[in-house]
N, C-alpha and C positions, 0 to 999 in steps of 0.2 A: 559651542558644544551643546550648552541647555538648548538651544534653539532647534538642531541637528534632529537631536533625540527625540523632540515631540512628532507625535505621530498625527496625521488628520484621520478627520472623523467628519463625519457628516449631519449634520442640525435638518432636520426635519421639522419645515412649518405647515399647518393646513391651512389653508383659506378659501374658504367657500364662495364658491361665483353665485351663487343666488341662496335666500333662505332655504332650508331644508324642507324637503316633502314630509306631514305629519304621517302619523300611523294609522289616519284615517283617511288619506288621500290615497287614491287608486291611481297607481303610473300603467297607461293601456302599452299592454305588449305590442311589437312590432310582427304584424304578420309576416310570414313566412317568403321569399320575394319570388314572383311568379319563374317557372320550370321555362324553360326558351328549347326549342327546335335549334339549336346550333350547338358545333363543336365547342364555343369557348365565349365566355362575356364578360362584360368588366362595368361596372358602373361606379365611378368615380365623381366625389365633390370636386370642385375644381381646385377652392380657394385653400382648401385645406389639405386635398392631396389625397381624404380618408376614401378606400373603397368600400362602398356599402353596400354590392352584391357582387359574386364571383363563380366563377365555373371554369375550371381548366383556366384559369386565369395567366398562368406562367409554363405553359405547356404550348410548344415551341408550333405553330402550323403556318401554313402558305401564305403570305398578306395578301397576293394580287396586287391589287393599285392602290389599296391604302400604304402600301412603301413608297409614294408620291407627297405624303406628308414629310415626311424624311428629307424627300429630294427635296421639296420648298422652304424646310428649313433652311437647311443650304443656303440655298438662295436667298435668304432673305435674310440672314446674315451676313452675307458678302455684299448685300443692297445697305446691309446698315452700316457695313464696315467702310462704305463708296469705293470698293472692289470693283462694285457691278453696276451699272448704270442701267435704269429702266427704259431710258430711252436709246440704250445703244441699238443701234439695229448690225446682227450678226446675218452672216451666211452659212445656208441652213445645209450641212452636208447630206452626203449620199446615206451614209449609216442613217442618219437621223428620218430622212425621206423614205427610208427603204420600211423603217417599221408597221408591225402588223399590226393586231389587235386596234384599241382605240386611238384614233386621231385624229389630229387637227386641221390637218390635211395642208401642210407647209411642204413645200414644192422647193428642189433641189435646187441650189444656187441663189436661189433668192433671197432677200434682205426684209428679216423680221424683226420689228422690236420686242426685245427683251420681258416689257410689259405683256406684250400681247402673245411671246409663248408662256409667261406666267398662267396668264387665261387659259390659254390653251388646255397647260398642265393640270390645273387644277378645278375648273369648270366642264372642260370638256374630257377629262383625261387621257388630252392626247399621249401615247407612248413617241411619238416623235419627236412632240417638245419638249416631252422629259427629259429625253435622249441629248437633244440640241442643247438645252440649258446644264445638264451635267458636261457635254466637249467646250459649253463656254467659258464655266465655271473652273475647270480642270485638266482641259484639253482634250483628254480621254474619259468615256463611259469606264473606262476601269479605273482610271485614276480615281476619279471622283468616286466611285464603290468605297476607294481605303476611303476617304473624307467620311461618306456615310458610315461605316465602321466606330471611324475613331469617334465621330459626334456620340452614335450609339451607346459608344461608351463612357463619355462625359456625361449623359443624362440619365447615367444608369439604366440603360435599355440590356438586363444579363439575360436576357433570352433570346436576341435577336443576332443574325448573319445576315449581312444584305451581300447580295450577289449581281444586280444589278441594279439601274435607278427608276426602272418604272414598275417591278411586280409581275414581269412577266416569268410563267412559270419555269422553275429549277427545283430540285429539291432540297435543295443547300440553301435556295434563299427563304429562312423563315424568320418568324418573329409571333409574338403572345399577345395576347389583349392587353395585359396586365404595361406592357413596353410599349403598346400602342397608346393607351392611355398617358403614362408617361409621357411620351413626342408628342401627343395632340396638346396636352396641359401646357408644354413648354412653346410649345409654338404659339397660343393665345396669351401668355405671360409674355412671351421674348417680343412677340412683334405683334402688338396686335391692332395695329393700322394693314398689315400686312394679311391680315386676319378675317379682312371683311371681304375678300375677295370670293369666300367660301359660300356666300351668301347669297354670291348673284346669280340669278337662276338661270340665264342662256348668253350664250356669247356666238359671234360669228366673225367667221377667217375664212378668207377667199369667196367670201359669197355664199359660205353653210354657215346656217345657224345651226347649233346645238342645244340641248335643254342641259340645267346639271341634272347629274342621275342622280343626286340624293331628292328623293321625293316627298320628305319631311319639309321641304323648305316649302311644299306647297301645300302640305295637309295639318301642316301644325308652325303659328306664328312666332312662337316660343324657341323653336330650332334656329340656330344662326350659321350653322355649318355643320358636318366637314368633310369625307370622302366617302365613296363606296369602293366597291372592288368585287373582280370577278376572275376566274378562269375557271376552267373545266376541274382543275385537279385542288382548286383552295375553294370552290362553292360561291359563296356570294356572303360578302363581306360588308358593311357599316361602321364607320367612326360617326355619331354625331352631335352638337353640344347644342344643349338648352338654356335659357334665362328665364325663371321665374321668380320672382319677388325676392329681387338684388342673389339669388343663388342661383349659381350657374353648375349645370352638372354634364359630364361626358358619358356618353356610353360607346362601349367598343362592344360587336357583337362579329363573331368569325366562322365560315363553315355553317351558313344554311342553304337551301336547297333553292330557294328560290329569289329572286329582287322583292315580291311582295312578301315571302318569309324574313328576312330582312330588316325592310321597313315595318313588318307589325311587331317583332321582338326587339327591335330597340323602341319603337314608341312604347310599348310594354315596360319594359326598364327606364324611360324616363318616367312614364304615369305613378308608378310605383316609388323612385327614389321623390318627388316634388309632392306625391300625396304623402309621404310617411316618415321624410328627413328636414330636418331644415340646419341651418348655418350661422354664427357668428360669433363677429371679428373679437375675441378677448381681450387685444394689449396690440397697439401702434409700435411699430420701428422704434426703438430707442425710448420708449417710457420706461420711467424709475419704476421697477416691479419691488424693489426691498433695496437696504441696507448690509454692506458686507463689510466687517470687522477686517481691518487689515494692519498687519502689526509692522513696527517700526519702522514708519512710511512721514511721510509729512503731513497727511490728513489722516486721521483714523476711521473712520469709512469711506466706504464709494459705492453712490447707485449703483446697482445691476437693471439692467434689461438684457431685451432680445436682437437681434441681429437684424429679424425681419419681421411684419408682424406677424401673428399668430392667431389662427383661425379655428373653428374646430364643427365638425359637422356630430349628428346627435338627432334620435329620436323623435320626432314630434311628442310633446308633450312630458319631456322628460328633461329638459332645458335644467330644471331645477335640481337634477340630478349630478350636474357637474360639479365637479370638485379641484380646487387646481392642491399640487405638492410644489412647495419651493422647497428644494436640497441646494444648502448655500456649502462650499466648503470650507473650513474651519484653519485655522493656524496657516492664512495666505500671508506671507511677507513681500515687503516692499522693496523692491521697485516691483508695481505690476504696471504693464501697459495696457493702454486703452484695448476695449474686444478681446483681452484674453478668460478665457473659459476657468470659471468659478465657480457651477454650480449647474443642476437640472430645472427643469420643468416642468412639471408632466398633469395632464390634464386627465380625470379617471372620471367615468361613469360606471357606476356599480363596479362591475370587479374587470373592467376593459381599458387598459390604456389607451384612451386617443388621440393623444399627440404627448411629444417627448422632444425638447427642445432644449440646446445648451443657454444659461444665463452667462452674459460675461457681463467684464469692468464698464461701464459708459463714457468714464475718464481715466488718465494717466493718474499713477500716486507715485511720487518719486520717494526714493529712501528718506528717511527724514533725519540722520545724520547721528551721533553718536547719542544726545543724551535720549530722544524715542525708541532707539535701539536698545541699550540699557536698560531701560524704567520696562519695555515691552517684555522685554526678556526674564526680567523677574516677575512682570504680572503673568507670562505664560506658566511660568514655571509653577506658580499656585493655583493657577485656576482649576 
């Protein structure tokens, strides 16, 4: 009953990630992030997830062929699941042959491997082998549509409908920067052997060579990937991801007018997120971040950490300015098991939450049996 009636409450610890900036130090403002000719942009840290410039961010427009990242997930999913074999060689249907727009140029009946309509898809973007690898994967370009869906929605993509699997134009088929960012982050996390494929700059099938059409790969060493896209009715499209000094950043830019509009507003949004952000890791997977009080258990505390590590992107020159909050919760009893959620996280710089993270248990604490039960229950009752 005493036990019952107590209510939680929340313990509030500060601990400073770095010394504090005096009142004599000048923290330089973050100028203002360059205006882009496009309907919608997204520049995203990777490691951390923080977006650090936006425009129409979550406002739903055409992908074109950046919905071929989508498809490759897939795929390479089902390559890790050994669903799909890279070297199976399929035959390449009529549907698949019959596509317009970009392609690969795989000829009807014929026997491709799997690898090399990868390429295809994602170097050349052929709409072909997009086509072929969603009937391999699913049988049907429509079955495989639900699979794209339902993925969408495990990675929290809530702005996107996909309608087919290469971007060609519907109106129904859209998706946001902000959701493209999302699937391009999750595709260099999930697979990212699978990941360098984005990188290679020309490929050739049946005796065409191809260039990739992203032209960052050639104008900037920093770039490692990832799609363009086009049509009449979604303008001219960019996902692309950079590495510079161990931070890697994405920018999604959608709805400009031209391939060289494009390519100079996402090198824009990288120039700007590498000259005026930087990154790092706070706390490893499973590091003791604190001590959590647990009542009538068999030990009386248990480390807390995190589930994964925790990263956090931040200003140049304001590094100093972090601040982490541990919120432990209060009056937990035993039995807890291992990973169950105990408490927050949250990383602040000046008055910005940027990142918000559950702590849980790092080990099991079994009940610790009638007399810590007792004795806990009277120390509750006073405290």
């Amino acid at each position: 009953m005493l036990i019952s009636a107590l209510r939680r409450c929340t313990a509030v610890l500060l601990l400073a990630v770095a010394p504090a900036v005096s009142a004599l130090e000048i923290v330089k403002p973050v100028p203002a992030p360059p205006q882009l000719a496009a309907k919608a942009y997204v520049l995203m840290e990777y490691s951390s997830g923080r977006v650090l410039v936006e425009h129409n961010a979550d406002k739903a427009f055409e992908p074109a062929s950046l919905t071929k990242i989508m498809t490759d997930y897939i795929v390479s999913d089902e390559l890790a699941k050994g669903t799909l074999n890279p070297d199976e060689e399929v035959t390449i249907s009529e549907k698949a042959w019959k596509m317009g727009g970009s392609k690969m140029f795989i000829e009807v009946g014929k026997k491709v491997k799997v690898s090399d309509l990868i390429k295809g898809m994602v170097i050349q973007s052929g709409n072909d082998a997009s086509v072929q690898l969603a009937e391999t994967v699913a049988g049907s370009e429509e079955t495989f549509v639900e699979l794209m869906n339902q993925y969408a929605k495990h990675l929290g993509m809530t702005n996107t409908a996909f309608r087919n699997a290469t971007g060609m134009p519907d109106k129904e088929h859209l998706s946001s920067a902000q959701d493209m960012a999302v699937l391009s982050r999750a595709l260099i996390r999930d697979f990212p052997e699978d990941y360098k494929i984005y990188s290679i700059k020309e490929f050739e099938h049946n005796g065409i060579k191809q260039k990739n059409r992203n032209g960052l790969l050639w104008s900037d060493d920093t770039v490692d990937g990832m799609k363009t896209g086009h049509t009449e009715s979604a303008g001219f499209g960019l996902v692309a991801s950079a590495v510079r000094e161990d931070m890697r950043l994405i920018a999604v830019v959608m709805g400009t007018n031209s391939a060289n509009a494009r390519l100079s507003a996402t090198a824009k949004l990288l120039s700007y997120g590498f000259r005026f952000f930087g990154s790092r890791e706070l706390y490893a997977e499973g590091t003791a971040i604190d001590n959590l009080r647990v009542w009538s258990g068999a030990e009386k505390t248990v480390p807390v950490g995190l589930v994964k590590p925790l990263s956090v992107a931040f200003p140049r020159g304001q590094e100093d300015q972090l601040t982490t909050r541990i919120e432990l919760n209060r009056g937990v009893q035993a039995p807890l098991d291992e990973g169950a959620e105990v408490g927050r996280l949250r990383v602040v710089s000046g008055d910005d939450i940027i990142a918000d993270e559950a702590l849980v248990a790092l080990r099991e604490v079994p009940a610790g049996g009638i007399v810590p039960t007792v004795r806990d229950a009277i120390l509750q009752y006073f405290e």
